[in-house]
LOLUMSE-676819 format. One record per residue (C-alpha): residue number from 1; x, y, z. Coordinates in Angstrom, 3 decimals. Each point is the difference from the previous one (the first is absolute). Layout:
# residues N
 num        X        Y        Z
 NUM        X        Y        Z
...
END
This chain:
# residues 445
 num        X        Y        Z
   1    0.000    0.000    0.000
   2    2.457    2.286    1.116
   3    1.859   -0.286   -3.971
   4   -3.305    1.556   -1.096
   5    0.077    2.796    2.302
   6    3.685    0.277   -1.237
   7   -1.163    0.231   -3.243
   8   -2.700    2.752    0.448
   9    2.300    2.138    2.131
  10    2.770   -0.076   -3.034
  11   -2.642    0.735   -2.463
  12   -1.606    3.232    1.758
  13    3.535    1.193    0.898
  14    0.564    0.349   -4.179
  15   -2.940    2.540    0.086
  16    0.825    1.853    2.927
  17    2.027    3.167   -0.485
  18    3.010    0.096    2.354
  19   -0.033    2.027    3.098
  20    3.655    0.431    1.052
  21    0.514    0.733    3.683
  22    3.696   -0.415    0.260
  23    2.740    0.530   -2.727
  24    3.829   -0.061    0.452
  25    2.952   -0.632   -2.097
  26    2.477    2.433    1.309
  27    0.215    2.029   -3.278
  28    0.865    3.348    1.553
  29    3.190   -0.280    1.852
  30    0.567    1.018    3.393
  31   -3.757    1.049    0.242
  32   -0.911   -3.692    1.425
  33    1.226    1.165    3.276
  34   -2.986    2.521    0.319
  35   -2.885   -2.772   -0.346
  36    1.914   -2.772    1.798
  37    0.361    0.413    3.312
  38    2.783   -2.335    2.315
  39   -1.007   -1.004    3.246
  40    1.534    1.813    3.225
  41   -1.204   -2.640    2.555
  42    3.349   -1.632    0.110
  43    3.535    1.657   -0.586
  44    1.536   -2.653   -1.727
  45   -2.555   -0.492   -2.986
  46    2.166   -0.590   -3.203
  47   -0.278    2.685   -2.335
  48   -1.608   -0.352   -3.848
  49    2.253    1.422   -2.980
  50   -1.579    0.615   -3.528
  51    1.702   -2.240   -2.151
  52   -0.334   -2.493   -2.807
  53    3.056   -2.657    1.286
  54    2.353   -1.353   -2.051
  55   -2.521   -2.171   -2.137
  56   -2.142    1.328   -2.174
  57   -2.025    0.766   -3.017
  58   -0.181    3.743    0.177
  59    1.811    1.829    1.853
  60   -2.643    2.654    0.694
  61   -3.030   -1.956   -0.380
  62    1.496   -2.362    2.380
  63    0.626    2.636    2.884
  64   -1.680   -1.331    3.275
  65    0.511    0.146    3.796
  66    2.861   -2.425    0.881
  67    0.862   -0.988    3.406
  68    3.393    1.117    0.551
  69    1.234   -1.675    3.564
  70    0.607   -3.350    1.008
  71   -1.384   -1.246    3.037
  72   -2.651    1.877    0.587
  73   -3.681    1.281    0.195
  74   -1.466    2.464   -2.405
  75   -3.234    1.936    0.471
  76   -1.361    2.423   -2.611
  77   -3.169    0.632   -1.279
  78   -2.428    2.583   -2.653
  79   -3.259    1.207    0.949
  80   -2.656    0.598   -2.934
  81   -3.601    0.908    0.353
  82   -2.292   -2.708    2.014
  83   -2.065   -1.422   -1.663
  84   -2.756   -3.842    0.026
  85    0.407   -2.596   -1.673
  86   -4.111   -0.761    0.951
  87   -1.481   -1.483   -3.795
  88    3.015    0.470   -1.421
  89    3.151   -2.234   -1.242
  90    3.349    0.999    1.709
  91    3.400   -0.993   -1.493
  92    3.337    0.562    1.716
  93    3.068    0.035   -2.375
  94    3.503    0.453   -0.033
  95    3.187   -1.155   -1.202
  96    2.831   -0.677    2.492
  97    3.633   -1.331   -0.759
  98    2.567   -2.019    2.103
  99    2.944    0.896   -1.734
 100    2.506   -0.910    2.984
 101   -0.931   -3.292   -0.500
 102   -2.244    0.050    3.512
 103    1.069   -2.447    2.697
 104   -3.000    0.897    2.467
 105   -2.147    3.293   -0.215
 106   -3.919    0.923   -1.133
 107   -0.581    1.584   -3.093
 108   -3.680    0.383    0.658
 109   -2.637    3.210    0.276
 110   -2.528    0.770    2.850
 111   -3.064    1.974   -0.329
 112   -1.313    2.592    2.816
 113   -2.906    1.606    1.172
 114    0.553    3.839   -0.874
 115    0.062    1.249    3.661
 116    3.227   -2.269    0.761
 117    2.880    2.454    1.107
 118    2.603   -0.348   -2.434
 119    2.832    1.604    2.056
 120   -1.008   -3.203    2.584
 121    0.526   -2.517   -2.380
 122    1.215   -3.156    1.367
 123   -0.731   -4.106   -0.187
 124   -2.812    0.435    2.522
 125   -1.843    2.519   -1.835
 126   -3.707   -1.675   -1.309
 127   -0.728   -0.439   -3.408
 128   -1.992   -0.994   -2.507
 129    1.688   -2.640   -2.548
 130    3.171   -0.819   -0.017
 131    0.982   -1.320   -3.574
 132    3.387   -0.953   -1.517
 133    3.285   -2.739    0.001
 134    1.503   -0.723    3.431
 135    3.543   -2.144   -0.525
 136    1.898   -1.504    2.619
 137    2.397   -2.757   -1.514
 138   -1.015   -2.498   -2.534
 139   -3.142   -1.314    2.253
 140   -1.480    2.985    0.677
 141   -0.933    1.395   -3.523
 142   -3.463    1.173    0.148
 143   -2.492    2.541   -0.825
 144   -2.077    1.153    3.028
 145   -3.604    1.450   -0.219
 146   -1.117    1.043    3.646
 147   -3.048    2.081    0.506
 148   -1.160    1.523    2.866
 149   -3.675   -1.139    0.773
 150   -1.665    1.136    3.556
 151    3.311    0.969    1.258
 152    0.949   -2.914   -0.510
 153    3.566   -0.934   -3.160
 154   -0.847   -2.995   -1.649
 155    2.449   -2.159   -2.301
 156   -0.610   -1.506   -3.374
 157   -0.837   -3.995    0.948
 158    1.402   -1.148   -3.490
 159    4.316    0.251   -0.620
 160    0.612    2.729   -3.130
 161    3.637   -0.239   -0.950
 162    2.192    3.235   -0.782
 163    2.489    0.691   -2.372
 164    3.401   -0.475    1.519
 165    2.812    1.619   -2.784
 166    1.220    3.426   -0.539
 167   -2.365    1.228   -2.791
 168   -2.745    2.433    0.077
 169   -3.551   -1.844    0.771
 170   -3.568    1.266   -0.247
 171   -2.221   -1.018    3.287
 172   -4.118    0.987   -0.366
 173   -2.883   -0.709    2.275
 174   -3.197    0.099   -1.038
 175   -2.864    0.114    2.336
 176   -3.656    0.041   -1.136
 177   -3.304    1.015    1.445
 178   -1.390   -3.760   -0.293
 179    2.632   -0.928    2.271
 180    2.386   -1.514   -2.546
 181    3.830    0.614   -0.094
 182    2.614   -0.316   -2.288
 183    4.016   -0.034    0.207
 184    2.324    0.893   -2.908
 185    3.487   -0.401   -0.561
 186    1.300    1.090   -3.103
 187   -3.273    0.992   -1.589
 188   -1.195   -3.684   -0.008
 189   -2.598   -1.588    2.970
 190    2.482   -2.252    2.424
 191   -3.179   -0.403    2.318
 192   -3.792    1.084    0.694
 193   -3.405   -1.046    1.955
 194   -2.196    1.641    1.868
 195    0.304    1.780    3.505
 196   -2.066   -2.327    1.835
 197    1.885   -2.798   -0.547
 198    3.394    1.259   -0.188
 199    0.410    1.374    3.390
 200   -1.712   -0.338    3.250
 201   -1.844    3.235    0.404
 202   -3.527   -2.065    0.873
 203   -0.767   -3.016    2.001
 204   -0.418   -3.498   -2.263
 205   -3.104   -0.543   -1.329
 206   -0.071   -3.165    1.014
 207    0.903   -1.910    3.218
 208   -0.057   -3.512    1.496
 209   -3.592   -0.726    1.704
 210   -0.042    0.323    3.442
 211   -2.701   -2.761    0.000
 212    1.254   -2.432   -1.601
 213    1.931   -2.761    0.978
 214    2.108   -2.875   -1.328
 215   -2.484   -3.589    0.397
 216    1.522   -2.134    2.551
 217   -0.174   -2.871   -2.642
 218    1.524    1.810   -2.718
 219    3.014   -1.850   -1.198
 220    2.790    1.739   -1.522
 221    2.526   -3.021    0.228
 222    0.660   -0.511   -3.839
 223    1.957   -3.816    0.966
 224   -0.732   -2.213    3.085
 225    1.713   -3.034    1.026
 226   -1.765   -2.981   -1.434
 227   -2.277   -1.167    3.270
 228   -0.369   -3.371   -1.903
 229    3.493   -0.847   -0.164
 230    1.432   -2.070    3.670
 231    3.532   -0.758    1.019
 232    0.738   -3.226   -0.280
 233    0.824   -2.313    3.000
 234    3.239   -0.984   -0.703
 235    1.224    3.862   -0.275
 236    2.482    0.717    2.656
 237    0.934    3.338    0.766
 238    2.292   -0.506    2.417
 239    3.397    1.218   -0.960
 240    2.202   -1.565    2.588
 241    0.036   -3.244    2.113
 242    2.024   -1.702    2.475
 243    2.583   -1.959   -1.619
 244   -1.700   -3.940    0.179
 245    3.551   -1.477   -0.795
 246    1.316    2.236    3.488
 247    0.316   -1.908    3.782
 248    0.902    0.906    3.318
 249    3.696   -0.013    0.666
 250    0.772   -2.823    2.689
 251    1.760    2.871    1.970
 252   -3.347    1.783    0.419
 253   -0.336    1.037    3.527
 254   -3.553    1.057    0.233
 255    0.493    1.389    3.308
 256    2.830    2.232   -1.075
 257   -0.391    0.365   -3.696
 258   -4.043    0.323    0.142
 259   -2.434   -1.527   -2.117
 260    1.757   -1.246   -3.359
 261   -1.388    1.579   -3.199
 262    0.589   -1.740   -3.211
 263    1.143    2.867   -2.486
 264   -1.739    1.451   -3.004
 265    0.117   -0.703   -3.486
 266   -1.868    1.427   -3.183
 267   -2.869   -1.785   -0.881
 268    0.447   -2.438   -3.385
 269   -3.561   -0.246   -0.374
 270   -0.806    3.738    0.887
 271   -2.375    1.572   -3.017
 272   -0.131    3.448    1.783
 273   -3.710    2.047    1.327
 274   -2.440   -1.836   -2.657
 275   -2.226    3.441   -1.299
 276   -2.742   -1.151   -2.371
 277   -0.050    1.254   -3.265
 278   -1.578    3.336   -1.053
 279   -3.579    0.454   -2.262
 280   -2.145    2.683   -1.170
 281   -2.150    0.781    2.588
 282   -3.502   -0.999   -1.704
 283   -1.674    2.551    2.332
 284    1.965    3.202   -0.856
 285   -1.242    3.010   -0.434
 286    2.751    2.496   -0.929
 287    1.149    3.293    1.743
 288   -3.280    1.417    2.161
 289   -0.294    3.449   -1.111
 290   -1.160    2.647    2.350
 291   -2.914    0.966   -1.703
 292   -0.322    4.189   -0.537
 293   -2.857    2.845    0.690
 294   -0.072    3.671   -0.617
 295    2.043    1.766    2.280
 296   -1.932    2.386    2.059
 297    2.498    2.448    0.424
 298    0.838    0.758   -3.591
 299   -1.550    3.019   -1.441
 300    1.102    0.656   -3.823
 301    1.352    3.363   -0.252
 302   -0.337    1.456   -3.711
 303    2.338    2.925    0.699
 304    3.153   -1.694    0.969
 305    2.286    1.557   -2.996
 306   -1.603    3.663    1.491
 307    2.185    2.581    1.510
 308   -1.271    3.240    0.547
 309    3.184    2.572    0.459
 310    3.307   -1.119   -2.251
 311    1.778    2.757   -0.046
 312    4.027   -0.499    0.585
 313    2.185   -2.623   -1.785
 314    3.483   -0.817    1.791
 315    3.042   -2.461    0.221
 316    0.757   -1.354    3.511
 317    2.115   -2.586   -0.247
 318    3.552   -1.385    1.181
 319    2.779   -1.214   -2.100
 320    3.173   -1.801    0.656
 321    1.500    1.300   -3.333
 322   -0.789    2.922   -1.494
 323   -0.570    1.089   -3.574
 324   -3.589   -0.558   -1.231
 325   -1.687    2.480   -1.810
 326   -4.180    0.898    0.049
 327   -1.012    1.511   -3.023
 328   -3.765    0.124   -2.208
 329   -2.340    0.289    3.020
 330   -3.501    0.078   -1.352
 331   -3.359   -0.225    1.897
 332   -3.249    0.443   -2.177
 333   -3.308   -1.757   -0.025
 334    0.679   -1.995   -3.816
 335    2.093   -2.827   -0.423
 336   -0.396    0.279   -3.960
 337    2.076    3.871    0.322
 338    2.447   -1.643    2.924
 339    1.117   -2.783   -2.649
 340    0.433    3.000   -2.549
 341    2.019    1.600    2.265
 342    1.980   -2.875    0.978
 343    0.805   -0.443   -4.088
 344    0.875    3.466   -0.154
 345    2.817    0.228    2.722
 346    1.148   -3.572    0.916
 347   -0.751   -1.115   -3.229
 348    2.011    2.286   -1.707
 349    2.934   -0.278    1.714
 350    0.135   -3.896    1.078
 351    1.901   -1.282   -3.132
 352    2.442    2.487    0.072
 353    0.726   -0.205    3.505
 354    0.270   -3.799   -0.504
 355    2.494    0.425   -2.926
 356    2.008    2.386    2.459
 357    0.280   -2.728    2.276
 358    0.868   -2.326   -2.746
 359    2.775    1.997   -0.819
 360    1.029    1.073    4.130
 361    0.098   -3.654    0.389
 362    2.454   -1.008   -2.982
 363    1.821    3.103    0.726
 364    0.563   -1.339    3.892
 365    0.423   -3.336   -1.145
 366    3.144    0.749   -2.335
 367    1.520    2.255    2.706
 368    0.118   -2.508    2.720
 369    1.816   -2.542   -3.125
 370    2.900    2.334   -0.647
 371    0.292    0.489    3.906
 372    0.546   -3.760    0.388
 373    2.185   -0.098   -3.244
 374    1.896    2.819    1.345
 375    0.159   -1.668    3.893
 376   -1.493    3.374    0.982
 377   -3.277   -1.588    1.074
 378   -0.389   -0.269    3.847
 379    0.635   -3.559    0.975
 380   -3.351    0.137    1.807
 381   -1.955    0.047   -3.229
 382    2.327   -2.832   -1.694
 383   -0.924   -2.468    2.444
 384   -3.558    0.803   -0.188
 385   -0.600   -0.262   -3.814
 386    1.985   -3.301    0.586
 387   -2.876   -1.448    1.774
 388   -2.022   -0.615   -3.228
 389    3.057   -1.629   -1.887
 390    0.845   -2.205    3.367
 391   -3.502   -1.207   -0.538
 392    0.216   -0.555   -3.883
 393    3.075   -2.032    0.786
 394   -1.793   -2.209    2.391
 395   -2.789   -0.619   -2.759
 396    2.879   -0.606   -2.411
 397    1.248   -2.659    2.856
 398   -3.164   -1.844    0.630
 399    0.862   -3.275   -2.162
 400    2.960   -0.502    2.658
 401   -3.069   -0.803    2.321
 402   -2.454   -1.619   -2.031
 403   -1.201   -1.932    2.824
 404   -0.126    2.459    2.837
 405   -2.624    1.899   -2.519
 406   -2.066   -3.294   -1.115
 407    0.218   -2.271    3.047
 408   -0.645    1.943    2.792
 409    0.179   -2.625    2.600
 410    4.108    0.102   -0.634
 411    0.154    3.393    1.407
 412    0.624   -1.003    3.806
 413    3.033   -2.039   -1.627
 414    1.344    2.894   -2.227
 415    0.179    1.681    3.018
 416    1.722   -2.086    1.930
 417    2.834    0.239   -3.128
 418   -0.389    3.988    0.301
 419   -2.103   -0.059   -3.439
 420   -3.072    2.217    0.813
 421   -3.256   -0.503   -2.136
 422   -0.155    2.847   -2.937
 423   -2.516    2.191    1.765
 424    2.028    0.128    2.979
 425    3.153    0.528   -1.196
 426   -0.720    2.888   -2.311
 427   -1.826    1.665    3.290
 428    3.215   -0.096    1.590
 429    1.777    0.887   -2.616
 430   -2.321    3.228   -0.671
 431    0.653    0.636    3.699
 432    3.436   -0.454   -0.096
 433    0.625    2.806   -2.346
 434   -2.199    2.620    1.402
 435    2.199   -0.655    3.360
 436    3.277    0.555   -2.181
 437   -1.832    2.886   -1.542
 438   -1.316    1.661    3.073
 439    3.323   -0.262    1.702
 440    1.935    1.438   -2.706
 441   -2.427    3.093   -0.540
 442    0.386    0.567    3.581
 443    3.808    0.099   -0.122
 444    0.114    2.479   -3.050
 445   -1.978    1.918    2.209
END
């Protein structure tokens, strides 16, 4: 059902002429710093320069705010004039680029009411939807969408991966007055649904009945053992036994030496605890499900996607390593004009900031060559890069150990012979050289 809905959203938002509520692509210089406002609520924030990087398609077009230092949180935001998004689409795009290569740092966007005091901005302060790419290693990679309902943030039940690499990506949210939601990376749909379901704004419409109960006879044993079946007589289960061929010494003083004991001996005959063998159970009745009635708490709510004063849009975030850069902020009511837009400026300039990095790369890539054919390269480095080719070698090496790889059972042997199955010993070996590496970078240092 909710596809439909999808559907007639999309095709009423081709009709609908665009109302714009929030433009910026830092086209005017210095002139940023009058509209965006950095928080004072903490000393230490880190400070936003206007810049487009080092990669990049245009280097005007591709001015943004880039984070500048490491460590670090940042707190900055533009204020714009309130407005509802009641009967109305709302769609929250921007373009944002990790050109440091980010280790762990958000990249995301928060909207605020309009009365929030800008000058007070800080991780505490309320707001409405948080939308955007958080990155924290390679297992944290995701896109959040939070939004404030009741007071109350709630996350995004389904897992929407990022983009982790150092180009220029184009993030939209689209949020619709039937309570339907899209997510955009890139111009093309990497997730939607509807509100409802999504997040956990309302109580289930469903729960388990109170009144109900599992029958006592109900029987969810899928195999039984078979009642017909009997152990035979002659089964002994008796794993040891006196020894019958033992006797009494003749020295055996009962008096001093207490009663003799014959001693014990394993049973020849023993057949171990006789089970009886397992059946279907002819009276199963599979898994008793809780039976379910309308929850009498849940009240639909029609106007979850409504917010009644956005009025400021601002970064709060924290980065380890600085360097990413904001840029194409647009926040209008027509997802048709927002993908126009998105053509117009990350389009654009996409393939030629990928060819840029084509060429950075090569360019990087050749230096570092003549450093090691020169022996000016820092040791450090060598070692590293020789990590790969330690591993190609042990590929190359593999029919030395043919049976380590196919007969797994000989690996407690190979060991004992100081041959390590392939997995392991390429683990080590991967191991080994980052040691060597890390110790040599520290003694350059």
């Amino acid at each position: 059902m909710w596809r439909c809905l999808l559907l007639a959203a999309a095709l009423m938002a081709v009709s609908a002429d665009p109302l714009i509520y929030f433009r910026e692509q830092f086209e005017d210089g210095d002139e940023w710093q009058k509209r965006w406002i950095e928080s004072k609520n903490k000393t230490d924030y880190g400070k936003f320069q206007l810049s487009a990087g080092k990669l990049y398609g245009d280097p005007e077009k591709d001015k943004g705010l880039q984070t500048s230092q490491n460590g670090t949180f940042y707190a900055i935001s533009a204020k714009f004039e309130q407005f509802s998004n009641e009967g109305q689409t709302l769609v929250i795009q921007y373009t944002v680029q990790h050109e440091q290569g980010i280790d762990c740092g958000g990249g995301y966007v928060k909207l605020f009411p309009s009365d929030m005091n800008q000058e007070q901005l800080n991780s505490e302060s309320q707001y409405y939807i948080m939308f955007g790419p958080d990155i924290c290693g390679t297992i944290h990679e995701k896109v959040h969408v939070i939004f404030n309902y009741k007071g109350e943030n709630h996350l995004i039940k389904k897992n929407i991966t990022c983009k982790h690499d150092e180009l220029t990506h184009l993030y939209t949210l689209i949020i619709r007055p039937n309570n339907t939601y899209e997510v955009k990376i890139d111009n093309e749909n990497v997730e939607n649904g509807t509100l409802e379901d999504d997040w956990d704004f309302l109580p289930p419409r469903k729960i388990k009945d109170p009144n109900a109960t599992k029958p006592l006879d109900w029987d969810e044993r899928e195999q039984i053992e078979d009642p017909n079946e009997m152990k035979p007589e002659d089964w002994d289960e008796t794993e040891y036994i006196s020894d019958p061929e033992s006797h009494i010494p003749n020295d055996w003083d009962s008096t001093m030496d207490g009663e003799w004991e014959p001693p014990m001996i394993q049973n020849p005959k023993y057949k171990g605890i006789w089970k009886p063998k397992i059946i279907d159970n002819p009276n199963f009745q599979g898994e008793w499900i809780h039976p379910e009635t309308d929850n009498p708490d849940y009240v639909p709510d029609p106007n979850i996607y409504r917010y009644h004063s956005i009025g400021i849009i601002g970064l709060d975030l924290w980065q380890v390593k600085s360097g990413t850069i904001f840029d194409n902020f647009l926040i209008t009511n027509n997802e048709t004009f927002a993908e126009q837009i998105g053509n117009e400026t990350w389009g654009i300039t996409k393939d030629p900031e990928m060819k840029m990095k084509e060429k950075l790369d090569a360019e990087k890539e050749a230096k570092e060559a003549q450093e090691e054919k020169e022996g000016k390269a820092p040791k450090w480095k060598g070692l590293l890069k020789n990590i790969e080719k330690m591993g190609k070698l042990k590929k190359d090496n593999k029919a030395e150990i043919p049976k380590i790889k196919q007969e797994p059972q000989h690996a407690e042997k190979a060991t004992e012979n100081n041959i390590q199955p392939e997995a392991e010993t390429k683990e080590e070996a991967n191991a080994a050289a980052k040691e060597e590496a890390n110790t040599a970078a520290k003694d350059e240092l």
